[in-house]
Residue, then its C-alpha position, 0 to 999 in steps of 0.5 A: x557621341x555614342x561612346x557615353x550612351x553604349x557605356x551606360x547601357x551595357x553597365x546598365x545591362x550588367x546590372x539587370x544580369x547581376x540582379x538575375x544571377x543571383x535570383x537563379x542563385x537562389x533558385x539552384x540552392x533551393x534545388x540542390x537539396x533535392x539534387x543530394x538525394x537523388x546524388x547520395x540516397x537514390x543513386x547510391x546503388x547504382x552499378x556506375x561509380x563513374x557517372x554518380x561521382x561526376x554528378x555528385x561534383x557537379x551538383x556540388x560544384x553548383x551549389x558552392x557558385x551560388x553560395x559564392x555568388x550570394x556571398x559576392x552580392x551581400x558583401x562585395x556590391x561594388x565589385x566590376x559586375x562584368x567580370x562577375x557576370x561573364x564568369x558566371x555565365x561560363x560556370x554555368x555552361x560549363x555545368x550543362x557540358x559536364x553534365x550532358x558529356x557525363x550523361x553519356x556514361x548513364x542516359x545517353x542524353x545531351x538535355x542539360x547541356x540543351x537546357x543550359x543553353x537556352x536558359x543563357x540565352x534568355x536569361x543572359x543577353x549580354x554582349x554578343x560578341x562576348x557571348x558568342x566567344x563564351x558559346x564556341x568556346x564550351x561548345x568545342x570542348x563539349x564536342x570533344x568530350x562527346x567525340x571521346x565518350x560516344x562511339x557510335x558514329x551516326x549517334x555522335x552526328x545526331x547529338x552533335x547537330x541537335x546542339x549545335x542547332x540549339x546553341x545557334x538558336x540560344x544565341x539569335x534569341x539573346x541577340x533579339x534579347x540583347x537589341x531590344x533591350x538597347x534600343x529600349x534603353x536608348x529610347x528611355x535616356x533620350x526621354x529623360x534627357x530630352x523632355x523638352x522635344x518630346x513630340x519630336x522623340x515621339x517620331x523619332x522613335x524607331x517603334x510604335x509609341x502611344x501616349x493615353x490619358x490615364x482616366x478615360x484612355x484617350x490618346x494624347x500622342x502617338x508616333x508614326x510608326x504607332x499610326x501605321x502599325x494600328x491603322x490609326x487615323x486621327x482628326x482634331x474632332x474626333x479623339x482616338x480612344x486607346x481602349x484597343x490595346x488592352x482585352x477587357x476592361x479587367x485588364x487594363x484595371x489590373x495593368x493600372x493598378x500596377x502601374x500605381x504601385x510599380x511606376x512601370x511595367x515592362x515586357x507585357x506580352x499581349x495579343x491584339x486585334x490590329x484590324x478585323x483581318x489582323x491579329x499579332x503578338x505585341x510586347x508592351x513597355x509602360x510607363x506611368x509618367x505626368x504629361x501637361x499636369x496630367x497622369x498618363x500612361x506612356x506605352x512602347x509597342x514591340x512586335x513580337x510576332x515573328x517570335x511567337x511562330x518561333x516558339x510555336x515552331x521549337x514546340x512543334x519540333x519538340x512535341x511533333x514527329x517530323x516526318x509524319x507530322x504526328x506527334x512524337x513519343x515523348x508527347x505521346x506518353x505525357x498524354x497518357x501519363x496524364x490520363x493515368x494520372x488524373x485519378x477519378x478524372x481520367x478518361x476511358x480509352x482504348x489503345x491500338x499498337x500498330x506496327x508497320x509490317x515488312x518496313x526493313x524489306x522495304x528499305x532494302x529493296x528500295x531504299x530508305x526514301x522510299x521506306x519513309x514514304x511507306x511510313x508517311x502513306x501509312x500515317x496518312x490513311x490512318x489519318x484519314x479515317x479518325x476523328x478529331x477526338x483520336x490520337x495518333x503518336x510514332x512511339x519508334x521507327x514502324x511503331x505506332x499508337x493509336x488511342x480511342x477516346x470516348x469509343x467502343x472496341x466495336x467502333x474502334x474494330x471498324x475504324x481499323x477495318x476502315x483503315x485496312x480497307x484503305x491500305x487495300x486501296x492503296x495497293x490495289x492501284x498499283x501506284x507504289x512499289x510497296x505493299x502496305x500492311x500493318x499488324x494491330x494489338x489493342x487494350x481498353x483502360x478503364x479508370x481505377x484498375x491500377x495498371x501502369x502506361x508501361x503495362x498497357x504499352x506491353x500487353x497491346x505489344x503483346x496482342x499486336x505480335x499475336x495478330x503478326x503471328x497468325x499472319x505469318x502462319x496464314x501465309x504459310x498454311x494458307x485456306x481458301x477463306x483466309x489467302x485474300x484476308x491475310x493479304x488485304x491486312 
């Protein structure tokens, strides 16, 4: 009995992957002439032959699927759309292999590949069997490749576990994609052919479903699960108003008239106030449908919840330091990119590179745990003397930066004063077995002076190794006035 419906749907779900395929279609031959630039004019110097004639095939191995793929749609419509779409789904991880393994010869980063990975996944929940033979596949000759071109062991480790990590991740959400998008469909078709029991399909449905009147938004049915999910209660005297599931009264007019022009509205995501203690993040199917003479709006509740603190988790893995829970390099230059870039806008700000002194005697002498905790004490402290308005990034290994908004270098001084006299703390109670210090280069940036984030990183580098410097002499040539400063720093 299931036969018939699980042919429908996955000819159904080939259509809607058919129809995106060639959106995306149309999106690479709208970016390739901007891959040719950088393939035949900006890189046309470019001391590595190798790596430039790999890229420029790619690029073009890309815009010649997609001219052909718009030339499948145009003129071959009736084409078995399954063979189509797995094919495709092959050239296009096969694209971000070659890419990331051709990278390896130029940047050394694997970001195409990644990048590839997760558009599948989200874009291209197919069949997870079908999908996952497609994944292991592209997966191992992209490890080969990887193995042969990167010769440095820890290196190949790395990368090899960050995409093998991401293709697991890629694949659980077309997985979610794919479930969803079948119990969805089996839900519809057991709507259309089964009108006559539909306050029985209402309880049968394995999701929150509401069904509200259209002009004064008073809910007409709801399932079980609906009545549970939102703590609903209803009576005959008293009619539940379903007012709750839009945010303002704007938004439900915007929702309407979308749905009179669209007939229905799929995938809305919303937050929602479930009870005065709960809130959770919902995906909205609606269907403007006639019920008993009268126009309604039929709306499946999805609880995605569970999905965005994934997403808010892959954000704080790609924007925050794992080991000190601040937040990374490459966030931390965006920020100041951004600062730099908004031009009368940008604020004033002082940076303060530190560098955590003796870090490399620490992991020999007590290893590389002992080490990191050195690196996380130091954060910690820090941490603990800025404001809310401070921003502290690991720029690499004992690197930090340290950046000062709406702050004078006299009240930045004594921030890091503050911190020094908490690193002193630290030592003076004897309860690591390491010495903490660090070494501080600063810069102020005022708004108009031209200057580049590179530059501003180097001279407060520059003025942080001067302060090393006379450490190092200190502790040489010690004065009477000089030995406990220079070893309280």
């Amino acid at each position: 009995m299931n036969y018939v419906p699980d042919q429908e749907f996955l000819q159904n779900n080939y259509e809607v992957l058919f129809e995106r395929i060639k959106l995306v279609s149309y999106m690479l031959i709208s970016t390739y002439p901007c891959f040719f630039i950088v393939d035949f004019f900006l890189f046309k110097k470019m001391s590595s032959p190798i790596f430039k004639f790999n890229l420029s095939a790619i690029h073009i191995a890309g815009f010649i699927i997609s001219l052909l793929f718009l030339f499948i749609y145009k003129f071959y419509r009736n084409i078995p759309k399954r063979v189509i779409v797995t094919w495709y789904i092959l050239c296009y991880l096969l694209i971000g292999a070659a890419s990331s393994i051709n990278s390896q010869l130029f940047t050394g980063n694997i970001y195409s590949y990644i990048i590839i990975l997760l558009g599948v996944g989200v874009l291209f929940p197919m069949q997870p069997r079908k999908l996952l033979i497609l994944f292991l596949g592209i997966h191992i000759l992209f490890i080969t490749g990887l193995y042969l071109i990167e010769h440095e062991h820890f290196t190949f480790l790395s990368k090899m576990i960050n995409s093998t990590g991401t293709l697991v991740l890629s694949f659980l959400i077309s997985l979610s994609f794919y479930s969803f998008r079948k119990s969805d469909f089996s839900n519809k078709m057991k709507l259309k052919r089964n009108g006559e029991n539909f306050r029985r399909l209402f309880n049968l449905n394995p999701n929150p479903i509401i069904l509200i009147r259209l002009d004064n938004d008073e809910i007409l049915l709801m399932n079980r699960h609906a009545s549970e999910y939102y703590h609903l209660q209803s009576t005959d005297s008293t009619p539940l108003n379903g007012k709750f599931l839009f945010k303002t009264e704007e938004e439900k007019h915007n929702i309407v008239s979308r749905l009179k022009e669209q007939k229905s509205i799929k995938n809305y995501c919303v937050e929602q106030q479930i009870t005065p203690d709960i809130r959770k993040w919902v995906m909205l199917s609606l269907e403007l449908i006639n019920y008993l003479d009268e126009a309604c709006i039929l709306i499946g509740v999805t609880d995605i919840t569970d999905l965005k603190k994934n997403e808010e988790e892959l954000y704080k893995h790609a924007s925050f330091d794992m080991l000190t829970g601040v937040l990374n390099r490459r966030s931390g230059l965006e920020l100041l990119s951004q600062q730099l870039s908004a031009g009368s806008e940008s604020q004033e700000f002082i940076i303060c590179y530190i560098d955590i002194n003796d870090l490399k005697k620490t992991n020999d002498l007590f290893g590389h745990s002992t080490g990191d905790d050195l690196i996380k004490t130091c954060c910690d402290t820090i941490n603990q003397q800025i404001t809310n308005n401070d921003v502290l990034f690991r720029l690499g290994g004992d690197e930090f930066i340290l950046v000062f908004f709406q702050k004078q270098m006299k009240d930045v001084q004594q921030l890091v004063r503050n911190i020094k006299h908490g690193f002193e703390e630290i030592n003076g109670s004897n309860q690591k077995p390491y010495s903490i210090s660090a070494s501080y280069g600063f810069y102020h940036y005022k708004p108009g002076t031209g200057i580049t984030l590179e530059k501003i990183l180097e001279m407060a580098d520059q003025e942080m190794y001067k302060e090393k410097c006379d450490q190092k002499r200190t502790m040489i040539n010690p004065t009477p006035n000089s030995v406990r400063t220079v070893s309280q720093i």
